[in-house]
mmCIF file of the N, C-alpha and C atoms, coordinates in Angstrom:
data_MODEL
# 
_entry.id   MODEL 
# 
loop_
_atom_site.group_PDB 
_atom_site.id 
_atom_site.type_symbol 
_atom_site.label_atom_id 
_atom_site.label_alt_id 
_atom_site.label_comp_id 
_atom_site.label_asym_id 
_atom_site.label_entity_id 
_atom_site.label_seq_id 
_atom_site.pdbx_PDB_ins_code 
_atom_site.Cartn_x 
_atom_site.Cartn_y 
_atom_site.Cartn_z 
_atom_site.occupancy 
_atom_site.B_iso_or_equiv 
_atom_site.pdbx_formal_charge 
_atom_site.auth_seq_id 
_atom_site.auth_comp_id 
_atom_site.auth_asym_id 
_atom_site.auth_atom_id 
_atom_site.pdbx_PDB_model_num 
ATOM 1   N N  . UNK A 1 1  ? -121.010 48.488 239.819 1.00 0.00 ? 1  UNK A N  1 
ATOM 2   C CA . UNK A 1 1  ? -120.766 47.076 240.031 1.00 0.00 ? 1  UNK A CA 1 
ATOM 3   C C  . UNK A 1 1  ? -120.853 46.296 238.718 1.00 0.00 ? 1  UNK A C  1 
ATOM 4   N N  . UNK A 1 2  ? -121.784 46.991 237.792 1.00 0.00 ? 2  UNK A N  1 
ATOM 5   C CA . UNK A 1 2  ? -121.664 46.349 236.288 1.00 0.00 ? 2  UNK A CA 1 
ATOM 6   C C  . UNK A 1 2  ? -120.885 46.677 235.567 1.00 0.00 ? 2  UNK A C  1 
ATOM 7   N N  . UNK A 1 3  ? -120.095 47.447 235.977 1.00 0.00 ? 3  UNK A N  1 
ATOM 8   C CA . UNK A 1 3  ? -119.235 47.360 234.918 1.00 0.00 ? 3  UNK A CA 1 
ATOM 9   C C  . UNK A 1 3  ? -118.052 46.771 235.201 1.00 0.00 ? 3  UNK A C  1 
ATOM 10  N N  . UNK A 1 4  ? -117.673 47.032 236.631 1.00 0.00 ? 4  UNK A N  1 
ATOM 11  C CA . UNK A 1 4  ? -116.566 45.920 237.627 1.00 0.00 ? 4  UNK A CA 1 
ATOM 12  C C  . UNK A 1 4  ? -116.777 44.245 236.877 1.00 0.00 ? 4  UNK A C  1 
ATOM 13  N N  . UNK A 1 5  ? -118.043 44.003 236.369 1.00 0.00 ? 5  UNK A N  1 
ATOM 14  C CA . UNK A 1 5  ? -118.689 42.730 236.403 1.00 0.00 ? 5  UNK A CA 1 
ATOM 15  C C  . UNK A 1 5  ? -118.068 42.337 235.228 1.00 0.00 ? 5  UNK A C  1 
ATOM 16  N N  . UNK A 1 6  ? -117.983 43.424 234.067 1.00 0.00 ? 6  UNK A N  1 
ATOM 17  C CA . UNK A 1 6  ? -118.022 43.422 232.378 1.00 0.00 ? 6  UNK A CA 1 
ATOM 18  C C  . UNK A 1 6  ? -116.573 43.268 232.372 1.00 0.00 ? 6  UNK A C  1 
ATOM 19  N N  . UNK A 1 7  ? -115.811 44.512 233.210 1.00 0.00 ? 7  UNK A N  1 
ATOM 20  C CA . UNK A 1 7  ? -114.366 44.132 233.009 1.00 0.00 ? 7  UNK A CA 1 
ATOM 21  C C  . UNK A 1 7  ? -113.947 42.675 232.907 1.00 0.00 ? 7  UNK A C  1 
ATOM 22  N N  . UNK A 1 8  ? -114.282 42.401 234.134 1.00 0.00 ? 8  UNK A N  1 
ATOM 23  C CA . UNK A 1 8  ? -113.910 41.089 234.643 1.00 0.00 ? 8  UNK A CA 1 
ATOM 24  C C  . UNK A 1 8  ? -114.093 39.359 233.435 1.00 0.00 ? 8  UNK A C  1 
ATOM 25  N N  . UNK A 1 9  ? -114.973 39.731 233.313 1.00 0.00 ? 9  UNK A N  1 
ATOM 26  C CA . UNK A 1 9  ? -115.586 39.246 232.148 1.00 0.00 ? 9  UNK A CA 1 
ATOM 27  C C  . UNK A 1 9  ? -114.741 39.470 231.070 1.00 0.00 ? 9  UNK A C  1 
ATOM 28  N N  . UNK A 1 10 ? -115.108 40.438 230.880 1.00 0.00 ? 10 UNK A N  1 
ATOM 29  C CA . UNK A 1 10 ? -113.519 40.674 229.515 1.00 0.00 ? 10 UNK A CA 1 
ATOM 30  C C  . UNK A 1 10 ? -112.756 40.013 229.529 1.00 0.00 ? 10 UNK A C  1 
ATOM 31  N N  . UNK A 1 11 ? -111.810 40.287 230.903 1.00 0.00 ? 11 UNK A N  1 
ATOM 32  C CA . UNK A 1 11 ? -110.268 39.588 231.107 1.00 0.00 ? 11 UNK A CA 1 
ATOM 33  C C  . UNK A 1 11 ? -110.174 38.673 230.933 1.00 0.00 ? 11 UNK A C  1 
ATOM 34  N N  . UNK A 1 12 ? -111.397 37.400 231.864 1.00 0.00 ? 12 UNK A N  1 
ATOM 35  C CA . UNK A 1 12 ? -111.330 36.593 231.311 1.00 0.00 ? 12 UNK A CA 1 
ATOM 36  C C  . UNK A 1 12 ? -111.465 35.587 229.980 1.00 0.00 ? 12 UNK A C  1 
ATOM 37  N N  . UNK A 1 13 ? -112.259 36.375 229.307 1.00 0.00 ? 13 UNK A N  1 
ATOM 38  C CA . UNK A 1 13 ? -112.463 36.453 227.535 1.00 0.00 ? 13 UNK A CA 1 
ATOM 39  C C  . UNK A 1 13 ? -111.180 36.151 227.160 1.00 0.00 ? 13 UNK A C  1 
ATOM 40  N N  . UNK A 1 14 ? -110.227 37.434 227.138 1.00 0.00 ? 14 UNK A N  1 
ATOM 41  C CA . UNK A 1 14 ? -108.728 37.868 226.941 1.00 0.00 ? 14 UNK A CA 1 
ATOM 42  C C  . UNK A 1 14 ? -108.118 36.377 227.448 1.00 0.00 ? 14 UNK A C  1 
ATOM 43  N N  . UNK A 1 15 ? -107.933 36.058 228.561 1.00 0.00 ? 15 UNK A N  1 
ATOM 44  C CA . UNK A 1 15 ? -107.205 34.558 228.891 1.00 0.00 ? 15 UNK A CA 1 
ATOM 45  C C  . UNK A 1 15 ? -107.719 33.398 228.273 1.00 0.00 ? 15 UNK A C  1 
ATOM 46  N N  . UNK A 1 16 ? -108.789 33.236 228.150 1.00 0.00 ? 16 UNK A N  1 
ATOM 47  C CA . UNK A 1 16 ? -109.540 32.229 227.807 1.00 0.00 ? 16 UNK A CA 1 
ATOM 48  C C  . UNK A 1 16 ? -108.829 32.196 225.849 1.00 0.00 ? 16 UNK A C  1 
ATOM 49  N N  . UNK A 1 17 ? -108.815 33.214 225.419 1.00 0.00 ? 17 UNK A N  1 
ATOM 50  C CA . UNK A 1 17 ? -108.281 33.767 224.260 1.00 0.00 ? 17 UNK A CA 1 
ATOM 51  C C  . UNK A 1 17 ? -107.023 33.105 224.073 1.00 0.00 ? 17 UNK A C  1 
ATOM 52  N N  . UNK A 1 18 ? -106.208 33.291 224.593 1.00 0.00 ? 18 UNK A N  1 
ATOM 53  C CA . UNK A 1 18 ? -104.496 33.517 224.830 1.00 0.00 ? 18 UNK A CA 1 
ATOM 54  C C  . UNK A 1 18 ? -104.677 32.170 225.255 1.00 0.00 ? 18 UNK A C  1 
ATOM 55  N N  . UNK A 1 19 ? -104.757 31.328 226.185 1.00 0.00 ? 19 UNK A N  1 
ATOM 56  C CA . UNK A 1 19 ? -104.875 30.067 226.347 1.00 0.00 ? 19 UNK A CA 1 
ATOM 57  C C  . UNK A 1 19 ? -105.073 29.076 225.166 1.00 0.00 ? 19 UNK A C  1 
ATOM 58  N N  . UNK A 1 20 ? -106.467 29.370 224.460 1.00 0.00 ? 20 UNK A N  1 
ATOM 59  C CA . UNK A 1 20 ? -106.445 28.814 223.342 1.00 0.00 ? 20 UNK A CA 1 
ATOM 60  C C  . UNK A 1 20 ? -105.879 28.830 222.167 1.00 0.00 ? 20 UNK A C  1 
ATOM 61  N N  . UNK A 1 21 ? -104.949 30.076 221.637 1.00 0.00 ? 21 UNK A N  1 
ATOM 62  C CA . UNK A 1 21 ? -103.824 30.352 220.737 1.00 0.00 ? 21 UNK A CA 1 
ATOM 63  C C  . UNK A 1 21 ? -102.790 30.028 221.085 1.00 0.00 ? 21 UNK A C  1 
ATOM 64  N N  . UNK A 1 22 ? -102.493 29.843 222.382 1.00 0.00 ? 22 UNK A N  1 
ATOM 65  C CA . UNK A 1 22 ? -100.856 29.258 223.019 1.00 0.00 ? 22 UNK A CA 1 
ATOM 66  C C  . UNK A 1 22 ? -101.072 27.594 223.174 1.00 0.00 ? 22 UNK A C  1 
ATOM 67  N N  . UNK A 1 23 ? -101.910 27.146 223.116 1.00 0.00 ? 23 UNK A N  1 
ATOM 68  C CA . UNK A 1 23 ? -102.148 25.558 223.067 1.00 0.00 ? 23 UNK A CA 1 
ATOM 69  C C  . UNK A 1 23 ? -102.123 25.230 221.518 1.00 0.00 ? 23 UNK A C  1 
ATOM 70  N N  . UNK A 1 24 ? -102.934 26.050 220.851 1.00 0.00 ? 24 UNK A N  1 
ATOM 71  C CA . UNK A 1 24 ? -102.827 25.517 219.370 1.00 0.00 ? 24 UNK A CA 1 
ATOM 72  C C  . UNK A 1 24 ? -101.522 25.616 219.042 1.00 0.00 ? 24 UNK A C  1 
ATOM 73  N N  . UNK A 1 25 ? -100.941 26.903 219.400 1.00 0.00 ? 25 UNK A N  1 
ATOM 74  C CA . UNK A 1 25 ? -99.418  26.769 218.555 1.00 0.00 ? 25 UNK A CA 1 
ATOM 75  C C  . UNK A 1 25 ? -97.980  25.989 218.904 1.00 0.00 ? 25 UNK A C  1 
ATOM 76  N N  . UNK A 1 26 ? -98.672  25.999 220.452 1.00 0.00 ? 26 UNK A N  1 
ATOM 77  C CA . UNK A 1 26 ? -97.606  24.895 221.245 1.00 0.00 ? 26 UNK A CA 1 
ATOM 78  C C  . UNK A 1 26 ? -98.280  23.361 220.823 1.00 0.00 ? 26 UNK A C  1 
ATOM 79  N N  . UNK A 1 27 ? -99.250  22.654 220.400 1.00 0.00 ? 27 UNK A N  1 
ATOM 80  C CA . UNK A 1 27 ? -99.559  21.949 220.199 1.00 0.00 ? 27 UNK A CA 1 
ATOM 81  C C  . UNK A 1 27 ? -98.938  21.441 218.792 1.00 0.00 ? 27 UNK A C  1 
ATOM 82  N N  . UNK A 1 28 ? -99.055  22.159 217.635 1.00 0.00 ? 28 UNK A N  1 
ATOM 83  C CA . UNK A 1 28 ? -98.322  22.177 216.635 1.00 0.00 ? 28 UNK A CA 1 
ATOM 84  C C  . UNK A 1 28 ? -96.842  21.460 216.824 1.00 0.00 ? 28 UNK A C  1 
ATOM 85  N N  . UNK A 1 29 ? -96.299  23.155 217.151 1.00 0.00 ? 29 UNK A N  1 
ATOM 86  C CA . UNK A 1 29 ? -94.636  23.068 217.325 1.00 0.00 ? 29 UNK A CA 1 
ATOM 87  C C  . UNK A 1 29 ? -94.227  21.871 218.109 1.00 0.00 ? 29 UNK A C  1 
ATOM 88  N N  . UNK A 1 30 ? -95.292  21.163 219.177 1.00 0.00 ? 30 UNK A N  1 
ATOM 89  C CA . UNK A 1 30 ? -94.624  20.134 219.581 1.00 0.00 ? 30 UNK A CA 1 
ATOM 90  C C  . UNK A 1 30 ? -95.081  18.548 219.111 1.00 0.00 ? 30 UNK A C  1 
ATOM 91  N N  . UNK A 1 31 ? -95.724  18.587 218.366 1.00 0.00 ? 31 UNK A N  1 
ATOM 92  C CA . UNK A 1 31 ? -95.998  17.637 217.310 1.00 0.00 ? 31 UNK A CA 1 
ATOM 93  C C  . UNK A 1 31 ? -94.741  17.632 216.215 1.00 0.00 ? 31 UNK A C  1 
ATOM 94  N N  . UNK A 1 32 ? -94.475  18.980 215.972 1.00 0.00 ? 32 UNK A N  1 
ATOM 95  C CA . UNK A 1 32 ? -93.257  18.400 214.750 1.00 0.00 ? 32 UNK A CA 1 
ATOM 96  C C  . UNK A 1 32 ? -92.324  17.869 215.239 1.00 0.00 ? 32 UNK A C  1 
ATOM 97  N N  . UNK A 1 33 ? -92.318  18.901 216.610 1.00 0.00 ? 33 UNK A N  1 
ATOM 98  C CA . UNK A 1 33 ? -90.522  18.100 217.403 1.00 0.00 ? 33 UNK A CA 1 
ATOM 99  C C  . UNK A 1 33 ? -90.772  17.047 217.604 1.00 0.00 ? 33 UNK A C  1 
ATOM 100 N N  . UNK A 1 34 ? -91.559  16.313 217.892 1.00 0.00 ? 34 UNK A N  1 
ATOM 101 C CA . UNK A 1 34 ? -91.606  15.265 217.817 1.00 0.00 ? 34 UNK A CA 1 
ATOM 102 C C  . UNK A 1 34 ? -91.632  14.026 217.057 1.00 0.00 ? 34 UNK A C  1 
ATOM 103 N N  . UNK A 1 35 ? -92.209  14.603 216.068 1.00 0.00 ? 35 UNK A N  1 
ATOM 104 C CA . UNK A 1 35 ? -92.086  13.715 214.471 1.00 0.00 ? 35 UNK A CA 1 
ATOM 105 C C  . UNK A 1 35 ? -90.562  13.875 213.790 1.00 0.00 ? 35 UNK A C  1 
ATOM 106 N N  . UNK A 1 36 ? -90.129  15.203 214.397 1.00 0.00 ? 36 UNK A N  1 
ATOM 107 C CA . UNK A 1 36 ? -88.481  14.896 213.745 1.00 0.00 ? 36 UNK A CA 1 
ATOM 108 C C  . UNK A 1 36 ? -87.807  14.639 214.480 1.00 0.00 ? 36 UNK A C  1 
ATOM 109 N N  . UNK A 1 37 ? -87.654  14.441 216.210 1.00 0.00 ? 37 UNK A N  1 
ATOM 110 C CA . UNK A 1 37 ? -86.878  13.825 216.898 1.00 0.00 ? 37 UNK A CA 1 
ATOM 111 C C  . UNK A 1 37 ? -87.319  12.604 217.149 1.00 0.00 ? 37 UNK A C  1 
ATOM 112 N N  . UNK A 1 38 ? -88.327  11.917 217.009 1.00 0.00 ? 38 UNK A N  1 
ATOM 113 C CA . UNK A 1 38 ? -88.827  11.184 216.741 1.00 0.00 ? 38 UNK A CA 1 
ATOM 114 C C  . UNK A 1 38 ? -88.994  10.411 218.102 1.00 0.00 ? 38 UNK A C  1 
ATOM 115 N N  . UNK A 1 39 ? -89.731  11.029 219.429 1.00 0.00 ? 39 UNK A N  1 
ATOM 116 C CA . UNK A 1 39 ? -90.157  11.085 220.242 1.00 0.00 ? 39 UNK A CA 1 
ATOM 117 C C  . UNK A 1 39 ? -90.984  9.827  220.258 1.00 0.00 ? 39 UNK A C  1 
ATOM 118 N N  . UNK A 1 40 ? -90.939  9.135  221.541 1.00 0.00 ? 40 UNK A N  1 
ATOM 119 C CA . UNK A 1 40 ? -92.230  8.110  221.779 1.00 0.00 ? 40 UNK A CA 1 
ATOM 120 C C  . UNK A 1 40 ? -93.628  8.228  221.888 1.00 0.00 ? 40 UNK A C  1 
ATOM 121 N N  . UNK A 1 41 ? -94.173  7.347  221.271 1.00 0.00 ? 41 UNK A N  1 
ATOM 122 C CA . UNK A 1 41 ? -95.397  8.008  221.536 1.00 0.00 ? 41 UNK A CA 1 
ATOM 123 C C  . UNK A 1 41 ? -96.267  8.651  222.555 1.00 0.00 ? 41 UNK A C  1 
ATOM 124 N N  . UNK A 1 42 ? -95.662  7.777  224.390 1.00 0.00 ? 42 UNK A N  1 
ATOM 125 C CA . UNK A 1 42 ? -96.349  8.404  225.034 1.00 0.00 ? 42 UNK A CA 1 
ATOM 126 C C  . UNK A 1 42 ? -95.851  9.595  225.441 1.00 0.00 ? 42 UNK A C  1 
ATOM 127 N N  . UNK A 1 43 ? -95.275  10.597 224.943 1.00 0.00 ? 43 UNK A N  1 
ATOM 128 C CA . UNK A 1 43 ? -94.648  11.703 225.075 1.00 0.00 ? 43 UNK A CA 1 
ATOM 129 C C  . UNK A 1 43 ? -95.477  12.639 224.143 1.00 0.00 ? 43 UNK A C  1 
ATOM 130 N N  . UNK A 1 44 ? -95.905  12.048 223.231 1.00 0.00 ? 44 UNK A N  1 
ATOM 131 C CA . UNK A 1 44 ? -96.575  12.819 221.995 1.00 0.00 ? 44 UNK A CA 1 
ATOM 132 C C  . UNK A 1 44 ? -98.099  12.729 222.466 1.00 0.00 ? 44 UNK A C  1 
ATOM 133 N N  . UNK A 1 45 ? -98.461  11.625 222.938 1.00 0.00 ? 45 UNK A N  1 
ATOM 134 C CA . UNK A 1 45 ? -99.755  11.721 223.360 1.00 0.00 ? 45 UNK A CA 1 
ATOM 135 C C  . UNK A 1 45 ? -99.772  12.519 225.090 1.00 0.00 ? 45 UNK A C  1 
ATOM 136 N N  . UNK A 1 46 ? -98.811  13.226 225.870 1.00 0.00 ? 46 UNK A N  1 
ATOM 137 C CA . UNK A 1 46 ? -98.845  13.703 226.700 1.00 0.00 ? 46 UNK A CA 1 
ATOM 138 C C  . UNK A 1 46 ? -99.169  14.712 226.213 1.00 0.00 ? 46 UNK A C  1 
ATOM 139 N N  . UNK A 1 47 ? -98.398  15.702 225.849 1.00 0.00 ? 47 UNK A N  1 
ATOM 140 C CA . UNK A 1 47 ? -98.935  16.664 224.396 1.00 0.00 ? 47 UNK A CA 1 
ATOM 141 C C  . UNK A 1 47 ? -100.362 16.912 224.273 1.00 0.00 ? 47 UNK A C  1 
ATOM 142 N N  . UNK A 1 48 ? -101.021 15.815 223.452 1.00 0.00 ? 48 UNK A N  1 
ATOM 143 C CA . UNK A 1 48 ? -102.008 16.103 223.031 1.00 0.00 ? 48 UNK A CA 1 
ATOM 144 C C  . UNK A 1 48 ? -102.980 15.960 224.583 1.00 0.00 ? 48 UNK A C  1 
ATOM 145 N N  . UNK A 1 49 ? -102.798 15.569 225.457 1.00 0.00 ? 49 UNK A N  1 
ATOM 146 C CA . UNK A 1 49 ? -103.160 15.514 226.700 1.00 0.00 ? 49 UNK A CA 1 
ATOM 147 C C  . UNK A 1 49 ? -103.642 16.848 227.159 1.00 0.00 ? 49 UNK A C  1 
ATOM 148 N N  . UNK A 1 50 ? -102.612 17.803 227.059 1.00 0.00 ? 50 UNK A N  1 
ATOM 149 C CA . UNK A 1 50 ? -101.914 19.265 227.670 1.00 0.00 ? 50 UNK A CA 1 
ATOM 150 C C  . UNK A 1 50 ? -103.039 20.141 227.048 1.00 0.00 ? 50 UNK A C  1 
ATOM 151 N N  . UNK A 1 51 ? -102.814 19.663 225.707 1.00 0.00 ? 51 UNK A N  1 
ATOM 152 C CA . UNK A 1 51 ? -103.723 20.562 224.933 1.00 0.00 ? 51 UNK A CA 1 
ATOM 153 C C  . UNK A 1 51 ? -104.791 20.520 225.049 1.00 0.00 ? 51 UNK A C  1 
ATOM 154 N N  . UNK A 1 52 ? -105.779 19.126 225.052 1.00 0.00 ? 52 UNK A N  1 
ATOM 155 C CA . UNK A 1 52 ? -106.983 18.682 225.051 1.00 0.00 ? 52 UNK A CA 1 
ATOM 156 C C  . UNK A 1 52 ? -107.362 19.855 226.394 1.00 0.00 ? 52 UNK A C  1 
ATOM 157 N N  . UNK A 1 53 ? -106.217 19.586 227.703 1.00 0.00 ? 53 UNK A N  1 
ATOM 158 C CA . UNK A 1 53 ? -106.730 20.203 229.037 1.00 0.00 ? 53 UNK A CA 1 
ATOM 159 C C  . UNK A 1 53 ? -107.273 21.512 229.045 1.00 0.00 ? 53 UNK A C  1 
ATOM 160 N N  . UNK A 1 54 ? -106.313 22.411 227.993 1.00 0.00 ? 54 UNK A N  1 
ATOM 161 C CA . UNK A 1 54 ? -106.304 23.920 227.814 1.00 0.00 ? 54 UNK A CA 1 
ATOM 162 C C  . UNK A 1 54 ? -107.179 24.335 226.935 1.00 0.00 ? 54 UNK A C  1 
ATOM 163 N N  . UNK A 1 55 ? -107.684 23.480 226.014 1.00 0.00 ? 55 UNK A N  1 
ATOM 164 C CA . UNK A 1 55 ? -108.813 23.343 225.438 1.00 0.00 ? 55 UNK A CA 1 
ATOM 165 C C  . UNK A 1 55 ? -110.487 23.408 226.364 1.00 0.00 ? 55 UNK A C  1 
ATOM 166 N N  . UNK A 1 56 ? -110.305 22.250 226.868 1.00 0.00 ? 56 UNK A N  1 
ATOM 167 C CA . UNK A 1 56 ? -111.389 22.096 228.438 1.00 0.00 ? 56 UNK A CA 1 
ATOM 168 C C  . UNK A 1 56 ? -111.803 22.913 229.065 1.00 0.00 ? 56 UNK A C  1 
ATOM 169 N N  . UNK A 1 57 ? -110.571 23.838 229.473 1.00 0.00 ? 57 UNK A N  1 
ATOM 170 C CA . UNK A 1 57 ? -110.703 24.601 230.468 1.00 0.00 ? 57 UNK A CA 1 
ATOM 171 C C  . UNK A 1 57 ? -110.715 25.932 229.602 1.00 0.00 ? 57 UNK A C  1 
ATOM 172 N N  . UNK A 1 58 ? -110.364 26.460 228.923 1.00 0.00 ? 58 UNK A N  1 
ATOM 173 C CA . UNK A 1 58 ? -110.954 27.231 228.308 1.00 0.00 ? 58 UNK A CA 1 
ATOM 174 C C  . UNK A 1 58 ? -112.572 27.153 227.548 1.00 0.00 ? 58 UNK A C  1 
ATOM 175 N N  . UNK A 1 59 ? -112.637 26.159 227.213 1.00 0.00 ? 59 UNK A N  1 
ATOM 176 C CA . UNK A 1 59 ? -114.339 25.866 227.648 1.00 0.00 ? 59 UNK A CA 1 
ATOM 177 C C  . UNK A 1 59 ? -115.325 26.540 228.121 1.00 0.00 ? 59 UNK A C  1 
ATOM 178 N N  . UNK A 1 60 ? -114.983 25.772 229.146 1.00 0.00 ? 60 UNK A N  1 
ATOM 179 C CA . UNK A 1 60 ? -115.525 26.208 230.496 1.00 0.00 ? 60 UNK A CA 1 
ATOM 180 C C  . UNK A 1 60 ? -115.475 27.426 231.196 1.00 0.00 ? 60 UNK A C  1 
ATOM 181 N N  . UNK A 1 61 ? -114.482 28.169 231.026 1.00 0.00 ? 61 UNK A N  1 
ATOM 182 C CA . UNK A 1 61 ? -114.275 29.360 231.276 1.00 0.00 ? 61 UNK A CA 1 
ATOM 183 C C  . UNK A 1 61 ? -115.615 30.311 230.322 1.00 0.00 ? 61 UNK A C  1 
ATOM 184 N N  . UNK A 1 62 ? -115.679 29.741 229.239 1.00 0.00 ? 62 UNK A N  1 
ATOM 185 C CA . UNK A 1 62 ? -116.527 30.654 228.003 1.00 0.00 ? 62 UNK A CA 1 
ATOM 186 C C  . UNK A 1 62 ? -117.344 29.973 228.563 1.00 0.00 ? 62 UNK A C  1 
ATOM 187 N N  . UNK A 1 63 ? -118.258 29.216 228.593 1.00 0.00 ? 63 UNK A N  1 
ATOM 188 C CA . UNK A 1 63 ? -119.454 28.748 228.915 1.00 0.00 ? 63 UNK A CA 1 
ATOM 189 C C  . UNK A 1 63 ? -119.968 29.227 230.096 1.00 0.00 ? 63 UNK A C  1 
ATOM 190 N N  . UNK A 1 64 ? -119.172 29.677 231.105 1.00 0.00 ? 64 UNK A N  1 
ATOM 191 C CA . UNK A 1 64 ? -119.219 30.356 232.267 1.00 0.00 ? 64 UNK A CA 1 
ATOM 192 C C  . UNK A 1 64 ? -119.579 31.775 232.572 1.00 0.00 ? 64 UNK A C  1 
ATOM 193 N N  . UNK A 1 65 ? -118.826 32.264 231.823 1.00 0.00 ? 65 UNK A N  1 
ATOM 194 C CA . UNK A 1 65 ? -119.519 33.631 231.450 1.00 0.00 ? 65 UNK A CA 1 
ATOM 195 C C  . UNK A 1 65 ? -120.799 33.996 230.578 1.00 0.00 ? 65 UNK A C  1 
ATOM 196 N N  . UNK A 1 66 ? -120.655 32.987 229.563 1.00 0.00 ? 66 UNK A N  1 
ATOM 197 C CA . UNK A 1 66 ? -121.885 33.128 228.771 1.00 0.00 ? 66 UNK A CA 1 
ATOM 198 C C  . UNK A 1 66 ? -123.071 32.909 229.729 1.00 0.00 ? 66 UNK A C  1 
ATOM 199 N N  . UNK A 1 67 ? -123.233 31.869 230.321 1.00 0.00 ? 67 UNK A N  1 
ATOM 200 C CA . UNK A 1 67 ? -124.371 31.643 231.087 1.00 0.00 ? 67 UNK A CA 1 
ATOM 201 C C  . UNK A 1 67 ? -124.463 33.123 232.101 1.00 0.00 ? 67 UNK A C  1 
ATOM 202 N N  . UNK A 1 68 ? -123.758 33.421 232.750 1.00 0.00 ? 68 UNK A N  1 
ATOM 203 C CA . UNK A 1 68 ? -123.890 34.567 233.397 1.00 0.00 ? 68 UNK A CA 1 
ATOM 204 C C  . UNK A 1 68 ? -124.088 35.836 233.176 1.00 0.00 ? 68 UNK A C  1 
ATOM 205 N N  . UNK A 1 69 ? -123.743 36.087 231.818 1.00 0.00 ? 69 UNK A N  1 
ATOM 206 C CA . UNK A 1 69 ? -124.352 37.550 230.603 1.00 0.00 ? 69 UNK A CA 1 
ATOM 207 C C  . UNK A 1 69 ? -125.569 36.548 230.535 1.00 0.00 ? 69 UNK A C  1 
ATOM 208 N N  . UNK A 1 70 ? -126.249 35.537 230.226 1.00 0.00 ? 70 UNK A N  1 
ATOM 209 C CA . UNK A 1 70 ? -127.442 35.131 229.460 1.00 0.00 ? 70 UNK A CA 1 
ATOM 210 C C  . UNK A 1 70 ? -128.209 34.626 230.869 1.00 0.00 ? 70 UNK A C  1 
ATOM 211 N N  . UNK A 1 71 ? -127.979 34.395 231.665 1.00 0.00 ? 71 UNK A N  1 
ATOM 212 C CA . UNK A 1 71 ? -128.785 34.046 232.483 1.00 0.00 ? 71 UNK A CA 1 
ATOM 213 C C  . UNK A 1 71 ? -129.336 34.929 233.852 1.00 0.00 ? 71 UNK A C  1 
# 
């Protein structure tokens, strides 16, 4: 069952991972498109919205597990 526990844990490591490298780089790339198409702002601050979220929630995801290996 502990190790069912560890996998699991992992995976979510792994997403929590991938979430936060696909927000940074989509966060980027859509900051420039936007500075060279020259997008409104509340379009650009939706963006940073998206990201902030995937940020959050990847968070939380790590803080979640940590407490549960540590506690």
């Amino acid at each position: 069952m502990a190790q069912r526990d560890e996998q699991g844990d992992a995976a979510q490591m792994r997403l929590a991972a991938v979430v936060i490298a696909a927000a940074m780089v989509g966060w980027i790339v859509l900051q420039w498109l936007g500075k060279t198409y020259g997008w409104a702002p509340r379009w650009v601050f939706l963006v940073d919205l998206a990201a902030i979220g995937a940020f959050v929630w990847s968070l939380l995801v790590t803080w979640r597990i940590w407490r549960r290996r540590n506690g």
